[in-house]
C-alpha positions as CSV (number, residue, x, y, z in Angstrom):
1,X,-73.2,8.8,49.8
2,X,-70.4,6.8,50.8
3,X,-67.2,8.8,52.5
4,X,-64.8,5.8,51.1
5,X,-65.2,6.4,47.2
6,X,-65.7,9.9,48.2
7,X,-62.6,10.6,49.5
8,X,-59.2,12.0,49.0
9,X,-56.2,14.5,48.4
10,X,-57.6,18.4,47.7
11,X,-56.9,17.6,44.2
12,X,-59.7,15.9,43.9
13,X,-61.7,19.4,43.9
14,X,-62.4,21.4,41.3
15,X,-62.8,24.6,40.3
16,X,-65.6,26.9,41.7
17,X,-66.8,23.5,43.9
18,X,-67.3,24.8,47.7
19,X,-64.9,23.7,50.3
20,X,-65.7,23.9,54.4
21,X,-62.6,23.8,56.4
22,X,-61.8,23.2,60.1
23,X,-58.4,25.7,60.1
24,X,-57.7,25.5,63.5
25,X,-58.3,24.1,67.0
26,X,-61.7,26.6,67.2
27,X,-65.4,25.4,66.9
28,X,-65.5,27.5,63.7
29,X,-65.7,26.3,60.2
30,X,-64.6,28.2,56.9
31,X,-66.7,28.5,53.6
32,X,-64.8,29.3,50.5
33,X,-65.4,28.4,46.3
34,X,-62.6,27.3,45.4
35,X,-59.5,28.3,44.9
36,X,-60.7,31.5,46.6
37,X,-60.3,32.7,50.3
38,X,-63.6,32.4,52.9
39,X,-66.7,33.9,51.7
40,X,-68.1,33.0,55.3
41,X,-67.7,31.4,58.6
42,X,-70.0,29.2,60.5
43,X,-70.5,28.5,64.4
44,X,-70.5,24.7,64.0
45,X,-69.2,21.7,62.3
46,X,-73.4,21.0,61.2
47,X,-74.2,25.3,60.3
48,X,-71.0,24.6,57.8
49,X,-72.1,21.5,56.5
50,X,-75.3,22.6,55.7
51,X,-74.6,26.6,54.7
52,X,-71.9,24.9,52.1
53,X,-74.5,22.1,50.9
54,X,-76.9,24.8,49.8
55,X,-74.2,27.0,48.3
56,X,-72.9,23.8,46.3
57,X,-76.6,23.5,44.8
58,X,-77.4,26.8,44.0
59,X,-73.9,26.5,42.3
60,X,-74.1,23.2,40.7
61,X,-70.8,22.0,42.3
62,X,-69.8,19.7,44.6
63,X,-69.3,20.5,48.3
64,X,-66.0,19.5,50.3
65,X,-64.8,19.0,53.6
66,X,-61.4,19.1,55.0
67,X,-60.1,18.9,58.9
68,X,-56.6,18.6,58.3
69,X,-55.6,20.9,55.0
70,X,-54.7,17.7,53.7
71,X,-57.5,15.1,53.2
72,X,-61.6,16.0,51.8
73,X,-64.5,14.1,51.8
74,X,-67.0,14.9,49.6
75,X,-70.4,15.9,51.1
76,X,-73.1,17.0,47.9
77,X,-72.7,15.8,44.4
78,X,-74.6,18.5,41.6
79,X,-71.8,18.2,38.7
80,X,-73.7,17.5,35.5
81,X,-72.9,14.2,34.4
82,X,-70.6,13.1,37.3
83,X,-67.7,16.0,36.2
C-alpha cells in the first residue's frame, strides 16, 4: 500500500477506525478507536504498528498513524467496499 494516496489531514479517519500516535518525544506509541482516548500503549514504533493492525481487522476498520497530531498515513485497509 502506497503511503502517498494514503495519506493526509486526521479527517481522513473515520469513526471507530484505530489510530497509533507518537504523543511525545518518548519511544512509546498510543492505541485508541477513534474518537476515543488510548485503549493501550506499546513499547515501540513496530509493537504499535502491529498491536493496531490486528485491532483494525478484528474491527473491520482501517488503521492510522500519526507522529505529529497533524498528518496520518494509513497502514491496513478492512472497510467493506473501500468506505
Amino acid at each position: 500500500m502506497s503511503n502517498e494516496k494514503n495519506s493526509g489531514a486526521l479527517s481522513n479517519m473515520h469513526v471507530g477506525d484505530v489510530l497509533v500516535a507518537h504523543p511525545s518525544a518518548v519511544r512509546e506509541h498510543e492505541i485508541s478507536i477513534v474518537p476515543e482516548k488510548p485503549h493501550a500503549m506499546a513499547a515501540t514504533h513496530r509493537e504499535a504498528i502491529e498491536q493496531a493492525a490486528v485491532e483494525a481487522e478484528a474491527l473491520a476498520v482501517d488503521g492510522w498513524l500519526t507522529e505529529d497530531q497533524i498528518h496520518v498515513v494509513k497502514f491496513a485497509a478492512h472497510r467493506p467496499n473501500g468506505e
